[in-house]
N, C-alpha and C positions, 0 to 999 in steps of 0.2 A: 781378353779382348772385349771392349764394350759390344754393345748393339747395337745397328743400324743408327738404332735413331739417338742413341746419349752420341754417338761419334757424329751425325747432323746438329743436334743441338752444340756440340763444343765448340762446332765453327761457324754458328750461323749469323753471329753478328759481325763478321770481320769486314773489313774493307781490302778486297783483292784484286793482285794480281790476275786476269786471264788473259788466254790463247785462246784465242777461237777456234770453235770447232772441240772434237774428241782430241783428247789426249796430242795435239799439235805442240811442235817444238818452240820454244817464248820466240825465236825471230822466225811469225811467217814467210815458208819457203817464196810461196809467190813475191814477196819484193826483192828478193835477191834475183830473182827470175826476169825482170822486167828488166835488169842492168846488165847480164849477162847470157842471156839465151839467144843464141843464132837465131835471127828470124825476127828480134822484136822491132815493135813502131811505137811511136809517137805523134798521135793524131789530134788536136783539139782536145787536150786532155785526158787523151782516152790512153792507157799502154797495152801492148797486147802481145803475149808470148806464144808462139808455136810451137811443140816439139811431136817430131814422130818417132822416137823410140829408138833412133840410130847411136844415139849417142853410148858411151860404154864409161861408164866410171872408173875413176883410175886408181883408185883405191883398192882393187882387186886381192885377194886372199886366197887359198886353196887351203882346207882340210881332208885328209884323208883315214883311213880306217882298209882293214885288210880286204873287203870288198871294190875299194876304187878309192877314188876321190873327186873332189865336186871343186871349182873353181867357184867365188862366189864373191860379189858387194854384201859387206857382212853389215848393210843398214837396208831398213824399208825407209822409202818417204811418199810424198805427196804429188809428186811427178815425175818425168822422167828425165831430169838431168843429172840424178847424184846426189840431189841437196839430202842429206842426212836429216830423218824423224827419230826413229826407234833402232835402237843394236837388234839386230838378230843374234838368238841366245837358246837357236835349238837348233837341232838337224837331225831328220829321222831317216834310215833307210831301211833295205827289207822290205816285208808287207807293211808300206809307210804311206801311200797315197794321202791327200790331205782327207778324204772322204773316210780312207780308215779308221787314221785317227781321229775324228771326230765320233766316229761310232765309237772307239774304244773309251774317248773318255764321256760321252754322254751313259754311256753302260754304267755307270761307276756308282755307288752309292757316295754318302757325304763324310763317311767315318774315315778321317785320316789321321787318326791319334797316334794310330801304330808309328807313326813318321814325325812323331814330335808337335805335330799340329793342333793346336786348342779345338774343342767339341763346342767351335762358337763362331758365328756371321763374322767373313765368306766362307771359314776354314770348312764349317759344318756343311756345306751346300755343294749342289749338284750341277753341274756343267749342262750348261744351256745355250741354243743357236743367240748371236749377238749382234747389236747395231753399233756401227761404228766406224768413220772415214776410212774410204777405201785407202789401201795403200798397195805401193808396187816396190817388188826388190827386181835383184838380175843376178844372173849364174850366166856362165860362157857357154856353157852347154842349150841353154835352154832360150835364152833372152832375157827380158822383162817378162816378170809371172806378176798378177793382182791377188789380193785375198778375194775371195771367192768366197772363201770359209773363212768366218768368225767366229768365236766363243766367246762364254763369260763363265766365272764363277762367282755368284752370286746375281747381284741386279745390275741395270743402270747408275743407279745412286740408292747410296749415298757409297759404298765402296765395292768392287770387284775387281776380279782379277780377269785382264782380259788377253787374248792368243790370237794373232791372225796367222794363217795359214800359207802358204805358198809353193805351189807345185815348181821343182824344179826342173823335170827332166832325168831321164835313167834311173827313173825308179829313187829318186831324194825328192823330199821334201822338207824346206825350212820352216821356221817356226821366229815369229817376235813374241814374246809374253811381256805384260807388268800389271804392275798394281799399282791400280789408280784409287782416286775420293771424285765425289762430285763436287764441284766449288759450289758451298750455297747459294742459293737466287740466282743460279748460270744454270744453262745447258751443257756447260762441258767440262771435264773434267784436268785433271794434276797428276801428273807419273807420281808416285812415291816410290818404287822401287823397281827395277828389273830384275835381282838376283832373286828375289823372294818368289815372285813369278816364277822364275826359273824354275824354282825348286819342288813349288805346286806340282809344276807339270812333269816333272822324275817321278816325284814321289806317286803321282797317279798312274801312270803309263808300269811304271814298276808295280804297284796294287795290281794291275789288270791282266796278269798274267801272259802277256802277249807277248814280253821281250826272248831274246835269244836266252836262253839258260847259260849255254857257254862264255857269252860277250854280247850282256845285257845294256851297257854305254860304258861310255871314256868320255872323256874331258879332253876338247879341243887345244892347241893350243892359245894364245892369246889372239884374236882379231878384229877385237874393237877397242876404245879405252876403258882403263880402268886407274883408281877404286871408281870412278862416278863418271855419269853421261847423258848432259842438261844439267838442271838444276832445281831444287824445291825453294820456290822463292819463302825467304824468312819469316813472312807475315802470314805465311799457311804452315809453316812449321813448328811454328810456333805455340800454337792452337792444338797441333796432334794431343791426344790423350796417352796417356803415359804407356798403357798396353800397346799401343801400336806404335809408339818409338822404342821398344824394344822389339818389336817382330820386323821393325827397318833395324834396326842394330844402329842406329845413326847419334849422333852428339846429345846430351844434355839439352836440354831447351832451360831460359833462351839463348837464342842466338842472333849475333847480329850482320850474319853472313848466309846468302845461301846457301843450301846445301847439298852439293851435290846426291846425283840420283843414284846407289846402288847399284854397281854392279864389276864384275873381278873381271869381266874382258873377256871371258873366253865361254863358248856355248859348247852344252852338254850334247853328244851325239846318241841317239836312241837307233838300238837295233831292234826292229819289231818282225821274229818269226813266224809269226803268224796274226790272224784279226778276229776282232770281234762278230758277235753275230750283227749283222745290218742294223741301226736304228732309222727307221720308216716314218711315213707322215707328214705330214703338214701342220706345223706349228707357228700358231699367229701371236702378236706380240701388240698391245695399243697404249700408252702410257702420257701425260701430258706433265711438265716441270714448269715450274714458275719464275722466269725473269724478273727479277728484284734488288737490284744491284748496281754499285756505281764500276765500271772496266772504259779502261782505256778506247778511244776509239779507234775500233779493229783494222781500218783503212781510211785513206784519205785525211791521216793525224800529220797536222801544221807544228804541232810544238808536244816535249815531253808534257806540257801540264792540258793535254788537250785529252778531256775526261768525259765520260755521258753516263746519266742513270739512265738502263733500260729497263722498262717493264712488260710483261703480257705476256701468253700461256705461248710456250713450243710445243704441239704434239708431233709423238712419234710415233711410228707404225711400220711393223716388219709381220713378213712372212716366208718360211720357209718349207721346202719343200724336198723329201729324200725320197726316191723309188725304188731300193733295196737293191737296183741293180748296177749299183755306182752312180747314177743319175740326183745328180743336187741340186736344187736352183733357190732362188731369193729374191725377195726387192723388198726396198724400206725406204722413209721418207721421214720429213722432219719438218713440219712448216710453223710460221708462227709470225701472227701481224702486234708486232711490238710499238712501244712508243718511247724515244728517245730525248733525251734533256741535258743541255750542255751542264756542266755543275763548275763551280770555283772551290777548285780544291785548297783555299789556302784560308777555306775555313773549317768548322771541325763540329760538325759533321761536314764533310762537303754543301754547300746549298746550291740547289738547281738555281740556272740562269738561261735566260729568252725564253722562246716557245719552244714548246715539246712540237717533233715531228714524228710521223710514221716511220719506219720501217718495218719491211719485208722479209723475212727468209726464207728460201729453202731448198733442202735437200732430197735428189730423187737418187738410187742405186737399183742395180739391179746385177744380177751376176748368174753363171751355166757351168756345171762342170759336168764331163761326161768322162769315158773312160779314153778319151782320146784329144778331147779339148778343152780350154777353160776360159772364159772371158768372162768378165767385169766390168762396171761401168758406173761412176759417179760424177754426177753435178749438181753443185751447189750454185746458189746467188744468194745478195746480199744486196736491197737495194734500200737508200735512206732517197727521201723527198723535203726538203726543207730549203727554206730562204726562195722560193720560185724556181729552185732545181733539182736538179737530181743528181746523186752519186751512187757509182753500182762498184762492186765486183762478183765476179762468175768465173766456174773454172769447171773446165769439163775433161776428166780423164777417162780412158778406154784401152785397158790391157787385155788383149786376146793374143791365145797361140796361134789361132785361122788368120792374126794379121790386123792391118784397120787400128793399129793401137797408136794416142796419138796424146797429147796434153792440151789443151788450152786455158789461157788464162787471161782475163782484161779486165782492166779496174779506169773508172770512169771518175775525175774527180771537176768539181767546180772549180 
């Protein structure tokens, strides 16, 4: 496996594909949302979707195991009507709260060679509190739950592996895992894999001593798709380094198809008999990335060749906070005043055209879990100013068990 930075430098001069935002699926949920969501309007340009969390996806699933079983939407996304992000591809029960497991795997040293794992960046690194879009799944049991709890193994960029957590009710809780890259000159990153994630978080959770001896996990049966789910657009697959398209197990490069994103369908169930001891404190996080890059325009895009270089610093900032006695809380934020430039892609290098305008970002979260409730809360805006106006989009979601849990979402165009 290279290092951090020879896997930054293999892909830093490409011209990509992005999704906005972390790890967001290539069709922004919110447009399908404006077309289909009870409740939406059309004002002056403006769309605006409401949702209060009534809705129930019908894609529903049940796994079980000889303690119960758990009815469940085996995808988290980015609001609450269904629209599919990420497969869920764990499910822990037992002493499984999500606060648990987070102690169990921050506990953990970096040595996971015993499990076939290379002694090298992320493989070699230590599970740490994470920033990253909030997202919501649902169980019947329980309702809509938020990540609350985030992790990473490794960094922001240039690769980790990341886990959002999710309390379900009677004592389950779910898990999404993958393995991402950062797309260079963005702030956001590209799934590469979910099955490899997967396999992280066995192999750890197994290291930690905490499972059942008797009926340590089982293998669900299938409840999302499989071999793959999304896709790694060609133009970043291309670019991987040879080590790490063999820890994806994926085709030869090159290729002139996307390719699908790993993974066999079915999540691994962890029984955990007992926990680690508490990890405590307050750990702060401050970090700023460079916009450098030509992407698609995220909203408000008239045609496929409607393209902008943006540039200018994102800072990010998180903090967390654990009080040993199941008490966890957080907030993080992401802001950054950019400057945007339409380009004519059908020269090579692209060449900017008109004037460059501003825009705005940002991202505020904040999240509670205690041993009896859990809420979440993320909003972002996106506001560009050019030509004498303005185009925005903002979406504000809030998953709490006390209630109050709602979505919104409005995109403003000229």
């Amino acid at each position: 496996m290279n290092s951090p930075r020879t896997l930054l430098h293999a892909a830093a001069g490409l011209l990509l594909f992005v999704a906005a935002g972390c790890d967001r699926a290539p069709t922004d949920p919110s447009r399908k949302l404006m077309a289909t969501s009870r409740g939406a309007t059309s004002q002056a340009g403006t769309d605006v979707v409401r949702q209060d969390g009534s809705a129930v996806p019908s894609d529903l699933v049940t796994v079980s195991t000889d303690g119960g079983s758990l009815t469940l939407w085996p995808y988290t996304g980015s609001d609450l009507a269904g629209h599919a992000s990420d497969p869920v591809n764990l499910v822990f029960t037992g002493d499984a709260d999500p606060g648990r497991v987070r102690d169990a795997l921050l506990g953990l040293d970096g040595d996971r060679t015993r499990f076939g794992f290379p002694a090298a960046y992320p493989f070699d690194a230590r599970w740490s509190d994470a920033i990253g879009d909030v997202h919501a799944t649902y169980t019947q049991n329980g309702g809509w739950s938020g990540s609350v709890i985030q992790l990473q193994l490794g960094a922001y960029e240039p690769v980790r592996v990341h886990l959002r957590l999710f309390r379900a009710g009677n004592g389950w809780t779910v898990g999404a895992a993958h393995f991402e890259v950062e797309i260079p000159g963005t702030a956001d990153h590209q799934v590469l894999s979910w099955e490899l994630a997967e396999k992280v978080v066995v192999a750890d959770l197994a290291r930690s001593g905490l499972l059942d001896p008797s009926h340590p996990y089982e293998v669900t049966d299938a409840i999302n798709p499989a071999p793959g789910f999304r896709t790694i657009p060609s133009v970043i697959y291309n670019q991987l380094p040879p080590e790490l398209l063999g820890a994806l197990g994926g085709p030869a490069t090159p290729v002139s198809q996307d390719v699908p994103i790993p993974t066999d369908g079915h999540a691994t169930m962890l029984h955990l008999a007992r926990h680690a001891d508490p990890v405590t404190g307050t750990r702060t996080q401050s970090f700023t990335l460079q916009y450098q890059q030509v992407i698609p325009k995220p909203f408000c895009s008239e045609a496929p060749a409607d393209w902008l270089l943006v540039t200018g610093p994102v800072v990010f900032t998180g903090l967390h906070t654990a009080d040993g006695q199941g008490g966890f809380t957080y907030s993080s934020s992401l802001s950054g005043q950019l400057m945007a430039q339409a380009v004519d892609l059908s020269s090579n290098p692209p060449k900017p055209v008109g004037a460059p305008f501003p825009v705005q970002i940002e991202d505020r979260q904040s999240g509670v879990l205690d041993a009896t409730s859990a809420t979440v809360t993320g909003r972002a805006t996106r506001l560009a100013i050019e030509g004498g106006g303005s185009e925005f989009r903002r979406s504000d979601l809030r998953v709490s068990s006390r209630g109050a849990t709602h979505y919104l979402g409005s995109t403003h165009c000229q």
